[in-house]
Phi, psi and omega in degrees: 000317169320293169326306190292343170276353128292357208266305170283341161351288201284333155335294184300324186286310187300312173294343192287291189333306184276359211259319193268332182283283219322323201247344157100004204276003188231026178242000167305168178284354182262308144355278153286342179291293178294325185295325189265001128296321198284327207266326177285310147306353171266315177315311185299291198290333153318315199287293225224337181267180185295147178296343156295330179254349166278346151284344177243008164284332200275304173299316183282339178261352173296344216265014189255152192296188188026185188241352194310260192305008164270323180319318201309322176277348192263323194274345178279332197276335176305317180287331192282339194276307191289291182312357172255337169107033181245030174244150205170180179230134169259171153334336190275173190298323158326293210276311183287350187261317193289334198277332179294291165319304199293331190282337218262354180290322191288301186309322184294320175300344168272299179319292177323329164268029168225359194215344157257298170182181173225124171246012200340344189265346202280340192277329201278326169327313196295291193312305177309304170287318148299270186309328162313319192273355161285340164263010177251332171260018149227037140225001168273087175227102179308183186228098205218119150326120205315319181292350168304314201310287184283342159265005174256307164325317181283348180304306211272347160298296188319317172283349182289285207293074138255306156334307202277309163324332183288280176345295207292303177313339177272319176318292163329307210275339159250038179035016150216151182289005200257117171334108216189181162317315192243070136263066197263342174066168177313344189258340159094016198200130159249005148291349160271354190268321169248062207204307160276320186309322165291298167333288173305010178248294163348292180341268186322307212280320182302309195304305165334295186291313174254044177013062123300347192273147167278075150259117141218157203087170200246359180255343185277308160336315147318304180290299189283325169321338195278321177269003190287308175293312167277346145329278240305288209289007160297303199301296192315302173298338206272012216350040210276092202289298207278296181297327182298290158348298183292287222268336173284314159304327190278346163309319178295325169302292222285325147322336183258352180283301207296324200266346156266338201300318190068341155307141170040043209223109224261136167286318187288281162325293194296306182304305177308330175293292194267018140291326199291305177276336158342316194267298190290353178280292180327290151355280207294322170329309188287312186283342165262017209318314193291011173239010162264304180313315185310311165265343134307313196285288181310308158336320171276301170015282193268291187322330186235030145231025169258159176280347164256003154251020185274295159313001187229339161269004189278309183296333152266321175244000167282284155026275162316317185279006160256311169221196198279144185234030174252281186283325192086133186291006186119112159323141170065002165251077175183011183139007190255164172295358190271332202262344192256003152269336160289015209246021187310337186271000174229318164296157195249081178210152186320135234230314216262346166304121181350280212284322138358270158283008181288318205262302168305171008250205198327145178243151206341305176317320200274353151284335183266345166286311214283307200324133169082000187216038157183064167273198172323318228240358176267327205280324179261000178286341204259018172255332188253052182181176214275121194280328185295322204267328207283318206286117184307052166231168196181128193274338158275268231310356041091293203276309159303315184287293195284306195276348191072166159342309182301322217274283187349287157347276198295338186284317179333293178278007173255000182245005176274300198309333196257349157283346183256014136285308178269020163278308187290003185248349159295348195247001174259315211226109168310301188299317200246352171300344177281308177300281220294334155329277179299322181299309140011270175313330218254306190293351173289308172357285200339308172336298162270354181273332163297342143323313193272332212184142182270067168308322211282359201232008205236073171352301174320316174257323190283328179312288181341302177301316193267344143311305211285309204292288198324294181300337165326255178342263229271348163278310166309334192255002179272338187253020185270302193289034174088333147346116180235147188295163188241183181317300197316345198258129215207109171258168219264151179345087214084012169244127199306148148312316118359289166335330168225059160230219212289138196284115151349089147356328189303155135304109174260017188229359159252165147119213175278000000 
């Protein structure tokens, strides 16, 4: 009885969820009631349910308003990690760049108390936010059953097609049709509405391209177009431009990961496939010039009168004549999400929060950058411009300030290293490939999108992603020790039949 009722949880919360945007229901006092039972059943069932079904508990509570109870979730999946004896560094060079970040996190953090100020409640903020979810997604490796892989695909359709009735009632409810914020989706946010929604296209477009995906039949055909089409009209409301972007280029890379690994993959087929779409992006480019130029223009534009490149120029090149630009002021003093909740007395944000007063106020660094550049009067300017280019935050520079160069370096080459792992276990193991895919993309992403936005500090996304890294990592490493699929498992509408059949042999956990 337990069991089934975790089994069913997350179905419930994620549909409860969709259930309250669609009517608009979800700021009510019935509303707010229901989201805080959803949110104390996702705490408990991380804790206490089977790791399969506490992974898509994980995914059903992103789909909920704040970050409190995601934080919540990232340190219960870490203690499920730590108690099984699966949280760790292995031997590989991946493992040896993050073990690098961390150590280059403690030297900033000693130096900043000695040489700035000493904060220690500001590190452990830092730690919660930031280092925890870097440390579930590069040191948890769990052991997961095989039958997770198609049932965490069928999950993450399901939360797509979820989308789209909300999206459409928000369309509805605002009466024009012109692509904006509140085209927000369950999250209540379109840069996340189109940040997955690119992803899911990204998916379908690689599978395509190095034809692993199974369309034969007029039902397979149907089925994909079909979720092909609802990405499409995700993407299109959310106008979320810098992310959508970002995760569409990080498609390419990861096609060009899939096209050295060379498993299970015609080489030949694939460079043809992707001239071929090469030539029709180019194609469309042209016939649309006059709506690329327009928005190129507009980009630079909003790029060299915003505050965040202003702010990307103090830390980079200011930085220094003040403090070590080697080593860094220190987690959480500089530009993290950790250093902007203390910062209420410089920054132009809610003042009366606990954590707030907890914290404040602002510490020195984060006052002489930050200072003058989101105040009243930049916060209402910010509708008539790109909000991702104006809001002075930023996850390098971020990285840069507190942690230095070094931290940068390595996390740079550790989100290279763990999308071409999870390139290399999509393309050895057929059963995990949409998932092994997608994890791929999103760390490639991660890259340009931390220019814009403190992703790494953002729940919303890294839980998800590290569900999707984990299972990946731990379905893989169940079928390298002999592990099989059983008949039932069955994955959802682009994954080949193929897919399942007898598990690779290979190692997924050396090299990078």
């Amino acid at each position: 009885m337990i069991g089934r009722f975790w089994h069913r949880a997350p179905w419930w919360i994620a549909g409860g969820v969709a259930s309250l945007a669609l009517f608009d229901f979800q700021f009510s006092v019935a509303g707010k009631a229901l989201t805080l039972v959803a949110i104390v059943i996702g705490l408990a069932g991380v804790l206490v349910a089977p790791l399969a079904d506490a992974m898509l508990l994980a995914i059903a509570m992103s789909l909920l308003p704040g970050d409190v109870a995601l934080f919540g979730m990232t340190l219960g999946l870490l203690y499920r990690a730590a108690r099984s004896r699966s949280l760790g560094f292995d031997g590989s060079l991946r493992s040896m760049l993050l073990f690098g970040f961390f150590v280059s996190a403690v030297g900033s953090a000693l130096f900043g108390a000695m040489a700035v100020e000493a904060r220690p409640l500001q590190w452990f903020v830092w730690t919660a936010t930031l280092g925890a979810p870097l440390l579930l997604l590069g040191g948890a490796f769990l052991r997961l059953p095989y039958q997770l892989a198609p049932l965490l695909s069928r999950f993450l359709v399901f939360v797509l097609w979820l989308q789209v009735p909300v999206c459409i009632a928000q369309l509805v409810r605002h009466g024009d049709p012109e692509p904006g914020d509140w085209f927000a989706g369950l999250w209540g946010n379109a840069n996340l509405v189109g940040l997955w929604g690119g992803a899911t296209l990204s998916v379908c477009a690689v599978r395509l391209l190095t034809r692993t995906a199974a369309l034969e039949g007029p039902r397979t055909w149907i089925v994909g177009f079909s979720h092909f089409a609802a990405a499409a009209f995700l993407v299109w409301g959310a106008s979320a431009k810098i992310y959508s972007g970002s995760i569409f280029g990080a498609a390419a890379v990861v096609t060009a990961m899939l096209l050295i690994a060379g498993t299970g993959i015609s080489r030949i087929g694939t460079v043809f496939r992707a001239g071929v779409a090469i030539l029709a992006l180019l194609l469309t480019g042209v016939l649309a010039e006059s709506w690329v130029r327009d928005n190129f223009e507009g980009f630079i534009s909003n790029w060299e009168n915003s505050e965040k490149q202003v702010l990307l120029a103090r830390v980079v090149f200011d930085v220094a004549q003040r403090y070590n630009s080697v080593l860094g002021v220190g987690p959480g003093m500089l530009g993290s999400r950790a250093a902007s909740a203390a910062s209420a007395d410089v920054l132009y944000k809610e003042t009366g929060g606990a954590l707030s007063n907890l914290l404040g106020p602002a510490p020195k660094p984060e006052r002489w950058a930050m200072y003058g550049l989101w105040d009243a009067e930049v916060v209402q300017g910010v509708t008539d411009k790109s909000a991702l280019l104006t809001m002075p935050f930023s996850g390098w520079g971020s990285l840069r300030a507190e942690l230095g160069w070094p931290a940068v370096i390595l996390l740079i080459f550790y989100l290279v290293a763990l999308s071409r792992q999870m390139a290399s276990i999509a393309s050895l193991h057929p059963g995990v490939r949409s998932i092994g895919i997608a994890a791929a993309v999103a760390c490639v992403g991660l890259l340009p999108i931390l220019f814009f936005d403190n992703i790494l500090e953002q729940p919303h996304i890294m839980v998800p992603l590290a569900v999707l890294v984990i299972t990946a990592r731990g379905v893989a490493s169940g079928l390298v020790k002999g592990t099989t699929a059983t008949a039932s498992d069955r994955l959802p509408a682009l994954e080949s039949p193929a897919d399942h059949s007898r598990p690779h042999s290979s190692l997924t956990r050396g090299g990078l």
